[in-house]
N, C-alpha and C positions, 0 to 999 in steps of 0.2 A: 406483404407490407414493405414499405421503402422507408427506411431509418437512414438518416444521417449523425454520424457520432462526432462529436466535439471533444477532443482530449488534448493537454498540451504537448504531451508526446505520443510518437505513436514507433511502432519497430520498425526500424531497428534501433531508433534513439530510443532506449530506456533507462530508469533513474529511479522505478521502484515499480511496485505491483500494479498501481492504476490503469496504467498505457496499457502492461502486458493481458490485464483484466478486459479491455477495453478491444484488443484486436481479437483476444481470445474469443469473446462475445461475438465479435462480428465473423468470425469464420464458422461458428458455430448457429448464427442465422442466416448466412450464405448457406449451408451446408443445408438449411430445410425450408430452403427456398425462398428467402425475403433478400433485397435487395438492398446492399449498405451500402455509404460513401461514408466518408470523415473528411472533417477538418479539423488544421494540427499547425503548429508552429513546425516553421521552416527556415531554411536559409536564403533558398530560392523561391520561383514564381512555379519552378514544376518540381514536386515530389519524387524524394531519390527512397523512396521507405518504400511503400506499399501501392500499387497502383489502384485501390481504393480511396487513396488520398484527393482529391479533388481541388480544392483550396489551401492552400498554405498562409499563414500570418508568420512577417518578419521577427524573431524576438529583438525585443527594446527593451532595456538600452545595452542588453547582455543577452547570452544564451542563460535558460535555466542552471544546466548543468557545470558555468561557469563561477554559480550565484558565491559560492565560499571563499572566492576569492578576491571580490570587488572592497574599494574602499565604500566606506560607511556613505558618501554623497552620491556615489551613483544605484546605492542600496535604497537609497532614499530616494531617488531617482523612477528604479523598478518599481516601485511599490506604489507613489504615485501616477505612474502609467498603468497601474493593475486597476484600477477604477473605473477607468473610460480610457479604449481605443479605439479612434475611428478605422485602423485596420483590420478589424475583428471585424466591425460593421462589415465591412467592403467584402472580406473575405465569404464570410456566411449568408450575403446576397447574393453572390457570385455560385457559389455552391446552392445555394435552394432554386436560384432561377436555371440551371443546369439540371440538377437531380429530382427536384420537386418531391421534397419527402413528404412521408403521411406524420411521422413523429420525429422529432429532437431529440436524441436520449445524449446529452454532458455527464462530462466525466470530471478530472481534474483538470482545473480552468487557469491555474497561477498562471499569469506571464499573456491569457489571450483578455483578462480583465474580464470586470465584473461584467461587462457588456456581452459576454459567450453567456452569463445567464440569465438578462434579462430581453436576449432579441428576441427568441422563438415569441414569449407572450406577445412581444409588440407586431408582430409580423401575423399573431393569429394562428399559431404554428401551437400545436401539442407539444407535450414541454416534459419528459423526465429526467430529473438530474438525480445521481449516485453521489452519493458524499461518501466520498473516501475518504475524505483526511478534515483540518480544523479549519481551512482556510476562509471558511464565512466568522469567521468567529477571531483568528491570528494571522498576522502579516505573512509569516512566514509558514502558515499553515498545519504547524505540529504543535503550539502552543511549548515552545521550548524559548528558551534563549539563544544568541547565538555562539554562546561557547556549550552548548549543545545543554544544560541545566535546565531541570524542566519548571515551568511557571506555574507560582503557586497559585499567584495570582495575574490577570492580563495588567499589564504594562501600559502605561498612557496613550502608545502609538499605535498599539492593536485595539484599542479599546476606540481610541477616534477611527482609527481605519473601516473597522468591523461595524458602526455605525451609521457610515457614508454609504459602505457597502448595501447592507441591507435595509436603508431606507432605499435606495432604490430597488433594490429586488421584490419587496413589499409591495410597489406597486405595480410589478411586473414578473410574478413569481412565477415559478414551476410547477405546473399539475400535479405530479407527482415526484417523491421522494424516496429514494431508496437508499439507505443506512445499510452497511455495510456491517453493523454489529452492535447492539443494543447498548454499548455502550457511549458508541458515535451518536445514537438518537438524543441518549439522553443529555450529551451536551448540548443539546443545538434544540432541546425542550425551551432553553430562556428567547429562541427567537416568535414571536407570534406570529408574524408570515408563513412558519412554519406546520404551526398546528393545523392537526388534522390532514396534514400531505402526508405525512413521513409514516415506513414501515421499510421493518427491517428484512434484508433480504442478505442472506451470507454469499459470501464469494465460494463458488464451487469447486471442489477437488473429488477428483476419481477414486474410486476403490482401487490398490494395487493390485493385480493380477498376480504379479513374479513373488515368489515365495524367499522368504527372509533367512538368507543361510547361517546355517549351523555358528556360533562360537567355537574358536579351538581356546583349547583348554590353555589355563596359563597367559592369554595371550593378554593384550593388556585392553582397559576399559579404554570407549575411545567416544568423545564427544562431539559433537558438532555445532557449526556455526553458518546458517549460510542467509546471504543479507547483504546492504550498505553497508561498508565498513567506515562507522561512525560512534562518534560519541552519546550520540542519543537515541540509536541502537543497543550501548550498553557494550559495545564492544572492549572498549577498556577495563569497564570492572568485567566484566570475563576474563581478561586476559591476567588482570590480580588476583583474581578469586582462584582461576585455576594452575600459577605460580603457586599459590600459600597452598590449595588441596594436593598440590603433589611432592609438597614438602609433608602433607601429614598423613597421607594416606597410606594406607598396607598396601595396595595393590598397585601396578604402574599401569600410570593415566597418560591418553594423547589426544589433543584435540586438534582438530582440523577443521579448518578457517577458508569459507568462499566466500567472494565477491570483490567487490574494486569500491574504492571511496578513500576518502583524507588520511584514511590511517593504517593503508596500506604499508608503508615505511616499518611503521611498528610492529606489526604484524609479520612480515620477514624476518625481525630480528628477535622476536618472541622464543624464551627460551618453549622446549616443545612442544611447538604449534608446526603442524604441515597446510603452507600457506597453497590453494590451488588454485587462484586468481577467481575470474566470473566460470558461472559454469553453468551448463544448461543441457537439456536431452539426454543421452546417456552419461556424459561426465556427471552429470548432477544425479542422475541415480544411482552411478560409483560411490558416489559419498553417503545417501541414504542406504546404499547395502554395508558399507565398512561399520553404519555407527550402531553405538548401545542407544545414546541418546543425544536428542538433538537441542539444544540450549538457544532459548528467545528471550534473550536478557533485557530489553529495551526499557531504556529509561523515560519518554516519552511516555503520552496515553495514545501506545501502538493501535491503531481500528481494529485492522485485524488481520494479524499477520499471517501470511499466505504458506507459509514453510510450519506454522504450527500445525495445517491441519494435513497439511501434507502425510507431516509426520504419522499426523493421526490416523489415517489412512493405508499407512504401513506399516503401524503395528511396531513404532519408535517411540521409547517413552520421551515426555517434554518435560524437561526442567525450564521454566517460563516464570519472567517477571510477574508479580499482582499488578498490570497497569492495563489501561485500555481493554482490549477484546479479546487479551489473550486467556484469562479462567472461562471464558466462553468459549473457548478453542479446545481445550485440553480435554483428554477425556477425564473419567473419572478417578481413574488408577494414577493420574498425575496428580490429583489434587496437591498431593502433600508435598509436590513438588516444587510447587508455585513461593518465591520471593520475593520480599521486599524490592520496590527496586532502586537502583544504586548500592546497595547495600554486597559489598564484596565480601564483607566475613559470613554473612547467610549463606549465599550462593556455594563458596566453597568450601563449608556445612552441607549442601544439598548435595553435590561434586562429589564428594567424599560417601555422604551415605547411599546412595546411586551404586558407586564403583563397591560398596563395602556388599550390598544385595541388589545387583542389578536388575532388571526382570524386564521384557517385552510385552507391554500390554496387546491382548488381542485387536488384531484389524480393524477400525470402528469407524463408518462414515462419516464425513463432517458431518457440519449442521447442513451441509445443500451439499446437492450434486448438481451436474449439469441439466438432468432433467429436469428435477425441482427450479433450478435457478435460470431454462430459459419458460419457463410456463409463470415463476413469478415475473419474469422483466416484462413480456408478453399481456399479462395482466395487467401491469403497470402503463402500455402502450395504450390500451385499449381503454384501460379508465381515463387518461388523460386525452384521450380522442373524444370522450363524452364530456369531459368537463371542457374541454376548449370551446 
């Protein structure tokens, strides 16, 4: 089969789990035999990332990855261009009359506009799009604010945005739908375009092989962080919750902190936190062998965070926000682990009783592995090649 993938980013530009979900998937249906391309936001006319890349779209009137630092008019600016781009058009003829795919399978679209998900239908082209994140639904696609506070309610401007949006996608929808975590379905239940596409499909993690070594005695309890370093990650009230748990706790606690984002600054000067910037391949399984446990504070209604089931997979207990897809993550032995979220006096409550009886729950699959999760995508191909 020949799939072409739509994502706004793709590696080596990455900015969260979507992209890296997204090339993962594709090396993993190269790998048994079907034929990818992508198209991806760029800077250029040729692809300096992946030479699967085929079309590139300029980003207007910013890069993504710039987005936190723009004023408010040219915010307003992006968000209006996320509607309709005729460089999206251009780009994804360019690539179909080149590669001639059998499916379209979209990813995360901020920035290529709502037009990466309603061409494939116009074009006649089978159509699955993954919902990762709120983006049909919030401007900014996390349903937070931009001092990173999450919305209780949508805001006037997502709320006209997300209207514009999916009245045209309605009429030019996607065959299928794959949700990312039963929690991500059940927001995007208020869309009727939606109904009857959507099923949920979990983002897949391996079983660990490498064997989880020993604790030395004495030595001290040690947490972890690894993610965006941002505020609607939750990463701030971590860093209070686990200031006050190590002011009450008996035993000596250390947490150590991966990734790159806004709040990096603070995070180097965090009284006991071992800062070890982005990390990935074996650096990042240095930090999942150091830890007791691994901490997904997110204040956000997180889909579904990719490092919880990691965790879960190697047999690291989660202490994990109530928000989003993460109690859908955790195994069972975390239950009691699960907090409030924003809530810094719980957290380092949970911190403390953690470190007071620590324990390693047994190795436990996620909800998908790779097999499972390329036989549902494959699924999802082949229905939306009957209903086209």
């Amino acid at each position: 089969m020949r799939i072409l993938m739509v994502s706004n980013l793709w590696p080596p530009e990455v900015l969260g789990g979507a992209e890296q979900m997204a090339a993962s998937l594709a090396e993993r249906l190269i790998s048994n035999g079907h034929a990818v391309r992508a198209v991806s936001l760029g800077e250029s006319d040729c692809s300096d990332s992946d030479p699967a890349v085929v079309a590139v779209v300029k980003p207007f009137p910013y890069p993504i990855r710039d987005s936190g630092s723009q004023p408010a008019f040219r915010r307003a600016i992006f968000h209006l261009a996320d509607l309709h781009r005729r460089a999206t058009v251009r780009a994804l003829d360019a690539a179909v009359a080149q590669f001639r795919p059998d499916v379209v399978h979209t990813h995360a679209l901020q920035g290529l506009s709502t037009t990466a998900l309603t061409f494939p239908s116009r074009r006649g082209l089978p159509h699955v799009h993954t919902v990762h994140d709120y983006w049909l639904l919030c401007q900014r696609n996390s349903l937070v604010r931009r001092d990173g506070t999450s919305c209780d309610e949508r805001c006037f401007a997502c709320s006209a945005v997300s209207k514009v949006r999916n009245a045209s996608v309605g009429r030019s929808a996607p065959d299928v739908l794959l949700a990312v975590s039963k929690a991500v379905a059940e927001r995007h239940e208020s869309l009727e375009w939606a109904q009857n596409r959507m099923r949920v499909l979990y983002n897949p993690v391996e079983m660990s092989t490498a064997a989880r070594p020993q604790r030395k005695v004495n030595s001290p309890i040690t947490f972890a962080y690894l993610g965006r370093l941002a505020r609607d990650k939750g990463l701030a009230t971590l860093l209070s919750a686990f200031d006050r748990a190590r002011s009450i706790s008996d035993v000596e606690l250390r947490l150590v902190v991966a990734g790159r984002g806004p709040l990096e600054s603070i995070v180097r000067t965090a009284r006991g936190v071992d800062y070890r910037g982005w990390v990935t391949g074996p650096e990042k399984e240095a930090v999942f062998a150091e830890s007791d446990a691994v901490v997904v504070p997110s204040e956000w209604p997180d889909p579904a965070p990719l490092v919880a089931s990691e965790a879960r997979a190697r047999g690291i207990a989660v202490i994990g926000a109530a928000s989003g897809g993460i109690p859908e993550l955790v195994s069972r032995e975390c239950n009691a682990l699960l907090f409030a979220p924003r809530d810094a006096k719980e957290l380092s409550l949970r911190l403390v009783d953690f470190a007071a009886a620590p324990f390693a729950p047994q190795p436990e699959a996620a909800p998908s592995d790779w097999d499972t999760y390329l036989a549902g995508t494959l699924s999802a191909y082949l229905d939306a090649c009957r209903r086209s």
